[in-house]
C-alpha positions in Angstrom: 0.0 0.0 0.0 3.2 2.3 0.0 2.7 3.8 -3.4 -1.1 4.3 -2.7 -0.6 6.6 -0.2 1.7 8.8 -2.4 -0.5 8.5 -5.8 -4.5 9.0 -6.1 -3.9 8.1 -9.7 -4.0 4.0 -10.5 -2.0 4.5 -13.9 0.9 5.8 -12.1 1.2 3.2 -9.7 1.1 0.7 -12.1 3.9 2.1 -14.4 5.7 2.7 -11.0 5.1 -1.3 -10.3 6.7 -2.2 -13.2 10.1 -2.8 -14.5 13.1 -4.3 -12.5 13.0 -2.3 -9.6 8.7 -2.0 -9.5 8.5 -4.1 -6.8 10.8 -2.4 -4.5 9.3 1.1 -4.6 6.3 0.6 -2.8 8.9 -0.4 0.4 11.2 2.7 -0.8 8.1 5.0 -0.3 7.2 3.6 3.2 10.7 4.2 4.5 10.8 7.4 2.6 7.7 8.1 5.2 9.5 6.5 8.3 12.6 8.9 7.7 10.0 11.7 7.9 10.3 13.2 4.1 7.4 15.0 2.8 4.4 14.1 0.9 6.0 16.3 -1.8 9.1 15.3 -1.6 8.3 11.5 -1.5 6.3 11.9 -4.8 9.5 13.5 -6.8 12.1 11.0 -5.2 9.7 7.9 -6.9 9.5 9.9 -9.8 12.9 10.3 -10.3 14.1 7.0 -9.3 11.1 5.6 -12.1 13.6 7.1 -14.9 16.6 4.9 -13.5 13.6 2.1 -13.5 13.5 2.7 -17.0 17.0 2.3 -17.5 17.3 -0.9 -16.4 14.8 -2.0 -18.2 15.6 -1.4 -21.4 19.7 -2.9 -20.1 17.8 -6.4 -19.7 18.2 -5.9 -15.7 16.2 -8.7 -14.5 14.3 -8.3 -10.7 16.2 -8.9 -7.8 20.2 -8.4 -9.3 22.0 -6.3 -7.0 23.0 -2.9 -8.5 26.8 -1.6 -8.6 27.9 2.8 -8.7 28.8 0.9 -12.6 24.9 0.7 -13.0 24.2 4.3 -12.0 27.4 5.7 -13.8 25.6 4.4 -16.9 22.4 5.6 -16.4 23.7 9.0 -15.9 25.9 8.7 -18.9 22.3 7.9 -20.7 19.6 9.9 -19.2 20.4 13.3 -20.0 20.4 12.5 -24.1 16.6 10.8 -23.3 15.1 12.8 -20.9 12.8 15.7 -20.9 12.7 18.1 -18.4 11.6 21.7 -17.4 14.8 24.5 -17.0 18.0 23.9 -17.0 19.5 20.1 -17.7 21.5 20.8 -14.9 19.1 21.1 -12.1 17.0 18.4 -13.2 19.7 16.3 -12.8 20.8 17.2 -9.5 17.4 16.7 -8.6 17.9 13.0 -9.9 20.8 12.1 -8.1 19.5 13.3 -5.0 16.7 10.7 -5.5 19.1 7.9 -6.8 21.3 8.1 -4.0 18.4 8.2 -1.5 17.1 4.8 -3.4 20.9 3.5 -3.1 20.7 3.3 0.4 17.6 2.2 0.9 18.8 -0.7 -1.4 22.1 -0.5 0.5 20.2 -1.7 3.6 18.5 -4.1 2.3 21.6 -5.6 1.2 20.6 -5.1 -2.9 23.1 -2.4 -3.5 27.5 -3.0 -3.4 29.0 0.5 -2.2 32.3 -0.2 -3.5 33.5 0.7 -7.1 36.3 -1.1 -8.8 39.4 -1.2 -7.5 41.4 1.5 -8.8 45.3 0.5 -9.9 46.5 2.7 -7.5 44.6 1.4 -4.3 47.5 0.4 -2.4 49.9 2.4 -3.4 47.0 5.3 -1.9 46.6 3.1 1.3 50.4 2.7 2.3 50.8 6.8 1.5 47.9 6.9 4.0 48.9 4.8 6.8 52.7 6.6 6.7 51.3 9.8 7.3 49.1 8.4 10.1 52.3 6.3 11.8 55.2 8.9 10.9 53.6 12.3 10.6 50.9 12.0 12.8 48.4 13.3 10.4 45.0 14.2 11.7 41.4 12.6 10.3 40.8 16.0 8.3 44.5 16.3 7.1 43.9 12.8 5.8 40.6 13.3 3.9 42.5 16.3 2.4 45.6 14.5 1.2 43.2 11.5 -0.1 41.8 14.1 -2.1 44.5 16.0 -3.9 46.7 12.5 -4.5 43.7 10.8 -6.2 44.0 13.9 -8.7 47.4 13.2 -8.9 47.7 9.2 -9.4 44.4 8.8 -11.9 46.7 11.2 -13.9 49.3 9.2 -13.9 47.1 5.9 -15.2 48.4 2.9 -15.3 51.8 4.2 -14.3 50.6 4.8 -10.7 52.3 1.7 -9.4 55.7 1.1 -7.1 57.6 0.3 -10.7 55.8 3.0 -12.5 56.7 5.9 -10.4 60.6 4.4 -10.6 60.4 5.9 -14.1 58.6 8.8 -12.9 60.6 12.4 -14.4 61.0 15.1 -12.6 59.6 17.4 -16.2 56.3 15.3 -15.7 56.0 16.2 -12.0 56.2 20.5 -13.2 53.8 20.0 -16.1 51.3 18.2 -14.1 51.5 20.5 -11.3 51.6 23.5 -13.6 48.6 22.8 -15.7 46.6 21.4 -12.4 47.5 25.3 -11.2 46.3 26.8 -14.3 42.5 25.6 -12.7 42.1 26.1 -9.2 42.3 28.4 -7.3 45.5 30.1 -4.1 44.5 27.0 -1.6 43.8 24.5 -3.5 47.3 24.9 -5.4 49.0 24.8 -2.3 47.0 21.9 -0.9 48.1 19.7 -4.3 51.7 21.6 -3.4 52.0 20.1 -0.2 50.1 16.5 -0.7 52.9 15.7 -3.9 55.7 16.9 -1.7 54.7 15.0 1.0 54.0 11.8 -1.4 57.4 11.8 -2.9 59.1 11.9 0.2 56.9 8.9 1.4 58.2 7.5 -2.2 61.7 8.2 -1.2 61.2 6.8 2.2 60.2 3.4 0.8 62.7 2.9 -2.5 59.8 3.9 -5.1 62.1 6.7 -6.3 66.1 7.2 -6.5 65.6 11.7 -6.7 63.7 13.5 -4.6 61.1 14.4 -7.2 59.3 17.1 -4.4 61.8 19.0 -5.7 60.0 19.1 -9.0 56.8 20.4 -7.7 57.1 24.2 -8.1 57.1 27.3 -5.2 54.4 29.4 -6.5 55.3 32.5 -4.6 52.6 34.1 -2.7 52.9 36.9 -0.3 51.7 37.2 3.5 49.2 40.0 3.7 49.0 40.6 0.2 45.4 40.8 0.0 43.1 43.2 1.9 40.2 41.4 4.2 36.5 42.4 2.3 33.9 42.3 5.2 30.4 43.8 5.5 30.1 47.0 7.5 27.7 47.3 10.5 25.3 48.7 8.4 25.4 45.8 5.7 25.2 42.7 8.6 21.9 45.3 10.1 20.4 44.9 6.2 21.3 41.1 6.0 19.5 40.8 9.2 16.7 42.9 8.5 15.9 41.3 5.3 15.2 37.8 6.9 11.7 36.9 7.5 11.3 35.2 11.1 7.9 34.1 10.3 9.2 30.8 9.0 11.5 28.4 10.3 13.7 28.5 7.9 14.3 32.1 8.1 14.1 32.0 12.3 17.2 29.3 12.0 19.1 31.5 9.1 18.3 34.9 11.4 20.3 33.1 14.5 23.1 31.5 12.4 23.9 35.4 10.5 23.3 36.4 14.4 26.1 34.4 15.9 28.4 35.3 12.9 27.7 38.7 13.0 28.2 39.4 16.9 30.9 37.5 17.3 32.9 37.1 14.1 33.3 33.4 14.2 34.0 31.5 11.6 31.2 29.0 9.8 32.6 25.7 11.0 32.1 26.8 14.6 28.6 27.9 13.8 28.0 24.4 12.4 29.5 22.6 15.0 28.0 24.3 17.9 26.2 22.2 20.2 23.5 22.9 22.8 25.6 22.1 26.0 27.9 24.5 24.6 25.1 27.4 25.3 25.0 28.1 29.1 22.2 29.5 29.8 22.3 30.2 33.8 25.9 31.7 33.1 24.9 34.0 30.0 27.8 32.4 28.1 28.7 30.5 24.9 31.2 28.4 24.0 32.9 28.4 20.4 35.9 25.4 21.0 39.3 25.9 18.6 38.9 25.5 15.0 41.9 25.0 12.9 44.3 24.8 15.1 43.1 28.2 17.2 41.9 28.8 20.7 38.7 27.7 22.4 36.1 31.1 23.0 34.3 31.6 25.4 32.2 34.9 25.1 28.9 36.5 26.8 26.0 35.5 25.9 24.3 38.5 24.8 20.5 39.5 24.6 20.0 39.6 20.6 21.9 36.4 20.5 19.7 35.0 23.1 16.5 35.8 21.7 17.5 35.1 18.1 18.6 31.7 19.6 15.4 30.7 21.8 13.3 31.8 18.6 14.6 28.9 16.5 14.7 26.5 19.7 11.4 26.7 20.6 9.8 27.2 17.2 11.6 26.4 14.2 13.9 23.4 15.6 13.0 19.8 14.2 12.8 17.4 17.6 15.9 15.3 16.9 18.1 13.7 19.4 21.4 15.3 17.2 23.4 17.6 20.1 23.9 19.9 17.0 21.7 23.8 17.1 21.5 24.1 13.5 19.6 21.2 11.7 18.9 21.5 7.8 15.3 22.5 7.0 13.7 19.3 5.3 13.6 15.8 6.6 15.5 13.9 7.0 16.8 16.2 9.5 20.5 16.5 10.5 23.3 18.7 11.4 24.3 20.8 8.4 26.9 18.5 6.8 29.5 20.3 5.3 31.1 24.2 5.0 29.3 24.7 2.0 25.6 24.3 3.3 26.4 27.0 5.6 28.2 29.2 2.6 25.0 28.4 0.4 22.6 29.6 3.5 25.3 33.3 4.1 25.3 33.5 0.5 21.9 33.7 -0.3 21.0 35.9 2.4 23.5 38.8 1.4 22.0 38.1 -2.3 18.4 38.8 -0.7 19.8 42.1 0.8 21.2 43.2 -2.7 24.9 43.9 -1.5 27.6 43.1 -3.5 31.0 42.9 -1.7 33.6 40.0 -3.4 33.0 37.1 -1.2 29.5 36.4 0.2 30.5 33.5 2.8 30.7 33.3 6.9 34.0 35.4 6.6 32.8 38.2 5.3 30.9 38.7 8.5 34.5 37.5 10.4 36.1 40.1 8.7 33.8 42.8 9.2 33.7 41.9 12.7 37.5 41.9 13.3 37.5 45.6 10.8 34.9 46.9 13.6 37.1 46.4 16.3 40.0 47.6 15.1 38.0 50.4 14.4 36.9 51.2 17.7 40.3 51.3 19.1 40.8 48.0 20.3 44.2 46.2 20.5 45.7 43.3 18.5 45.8 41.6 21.6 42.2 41.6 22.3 40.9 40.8 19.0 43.3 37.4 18.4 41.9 36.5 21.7 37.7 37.0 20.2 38.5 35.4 17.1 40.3 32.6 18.7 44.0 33.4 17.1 46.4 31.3 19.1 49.0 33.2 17.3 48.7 37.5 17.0 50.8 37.2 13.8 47.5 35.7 12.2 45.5 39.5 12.9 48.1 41.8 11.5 46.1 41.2 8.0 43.3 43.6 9.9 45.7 46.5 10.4 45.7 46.9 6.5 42.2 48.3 7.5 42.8 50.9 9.8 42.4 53.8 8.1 42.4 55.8 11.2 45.7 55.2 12.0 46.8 55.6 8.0 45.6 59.0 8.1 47.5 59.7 10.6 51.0 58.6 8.9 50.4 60.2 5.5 51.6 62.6 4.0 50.4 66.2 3.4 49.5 66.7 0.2 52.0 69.3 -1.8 50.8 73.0 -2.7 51.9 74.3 -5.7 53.5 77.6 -5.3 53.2 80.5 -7.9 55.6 83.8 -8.0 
């Protein structure tokens, strides 16, 4: 009866019924309802998942086989030359993987779906780099994640040479054009991030006899300056118009209202608005606590009366009930805590879009920035403002006295007269 209660219409439950996967929606759609999705959203997820249906169908994908990422790489591959859609291709088929993948673990649980992909050539080769960091650097979880990341890039550009013997025969000129033409694409941090993973690999090379030459030598210094760039943040009368423009009548906007809150009053950054958890809010001692993010100090600041009340809003009346220690939960069920940096840069984002300011870089920083630009302004020290934003070193703040203009104006010089006889 799952399907039933998602379609009034008996010719749509019977095209849904059929194919190879027909006789697993109607249990997708009743633990669709069990995780709490929407009537709406449970109608588009079927929907969408009745293409891949489709798919399989015409592939000769008999009832019961269990599905592989293979099988959905090829549907995707397929789909978008077959399908017809309203707007952009694009978004429709975002819209379809969202529904795929929320069909792949329901298959996933019921033991019909196999997570893992092929093994790639350079699996061990990855997994050795991987547990040398761990045992002789003592890498960190996220460091890990990050260096995973960057050496994939590196080795599935290297093909079938990304093996022990194949790196032997590695050159250093194929290390500098790689690097060079990866450069060319990204952007200051992720250049350095590839910079530092291929240094670190070769020298885990090196370490183990893969390589006679240091080839990190071959990975170029692309020189960039400390304090080059001036910090762009939103004035106190920008954050005011981002506030002002969010309508507290909905949840949504009552849980976006206390996140640009928090950033605003106390210039922290987004992954300690995400994290945030509600032991961490002491109520009795009008305090909060923001621990150390990336490799800062733990702060500890008063709890102040907009904060407060922007925070008991979305408590009492916009917070899904969930047992998550999390504040901030997304806004449609499933709910959860907000996953990664970018749901909260998507949320800051479109909020300084709604208030029509432009200003180069419409994240959680700009607030940090302008927080950090504000103090300065108000005369107070270097000192005291590492100390709020949670700098365990005050070398990281002197980008903020780039900013004081107060203090420029007071070092410049006079402009020359000229002087007729």
């Amino acid at each position: 009866m799952g399907l039933e209660q998602a379609f009034s219409y008996p010719g749509t439950v019977k095209k849904l019924r059929s194919g190879p996967l027909g006789a697993l929606l109607d249990g997708f759609c009743t633990w669709l309802m069990e995780h709490g999705f929407c009537h709406w959203t449970i109608r588009k997820h079927l929907s969408n998942v009745s293409h891949l249906n489709q798919h399989l169908g015409r592939q000769g994908v008999v009832l019961g086989q269990i599905l592989c990422p293979k099988d959905v790489d090829e549907f995707f591959e397929a789909y978008p030359a077959r399908c017809r859609h309203r707007g952009p291709l694009e978004a429709h088929l975002k819209r379809v993987r969202q529904s795929v993948s929320r069909f792949s673990e329901y298959l996933g649980e019921k033991g019909l779906f196999d997570p893992l992909p092929p093994g790639e050539i350079f699996a061990p080769l990855l997994a050795a780099y991987l547990e040398w960091m761990q045992h002789y650097q003592h890498a960190a979880a996220g460091t890990l994640a990050l260096r995973t990341q960057y050496l994939t890039a590196f080795l599935r550009w290297l093909g079938p040479e990304a093996t022990p013997q194949g790196l032997s025969r590695l050159r250093p000129e194929s290390v500098e054009a790689f690097f060079l033409a990866y450069a060319q694409k990204v952007g200051k941090a992720a250049r350095r991030s590839m910079q530092s993973t291929l240094r670190t690999f070769f020298r885990f090379c090196l370490h183990q006899g893969y390589i006679r030459v240091p080839l990190g030598l071959a990975v170029p210094t692309l020189r960039t300056y400390k304090l080059a760039s001036v910090p762009r943040g939103l004035t106190e009368a920008q954050a005011r118009q981002v506030l002002q423009g969010i309508d507290r009548r909905t949840a949504v906007g009552r849980r976006d209202y206390a996140i640009v809150q928090l950033l605003h009053t106390y210039g922290v950054r987004g992954g300690q608005v995400r994290a945030l958890r509600l032991e961490q809010i002491e109520w009795a001692q009008n305090r909060i606590l923001f621990p150390a993010s990336k490799g800062g100090k733990d702060s500890c600041l008063p709890l102040t009366a907009e904060v407060g009340e922007s925070l008991l809003d979305y408590l009492q009346n916009a917070r899904p009930p969930t047992s998550d220690p999390q504040v901030f939960l997304t806004s449609r069920a499933p709910y959860h805590p907000l996953p990664r940096s970018s749901s909260l840069s998507v949320i800051i984002d479109r909020r300084i879009r709604a208030a029509d300011i432009e200003i180069p870089s419409k994240g959680a920083h700009a607030f940090r920035h302008g927080f950090a630009t504000r103090m300065l302004a108000q005369g107070q020290p270097l000192k005291a403002i590492a100390d709020v934003l949670g700098h365990r070193h005050l070398g990281t703040t002197f980008i903020y006295t780039k900013v004081d203009f107060n203090a420029l104006k007071q070092v410049a010089l006079e402009w020359p007269q000229e002087v007729t006889r």
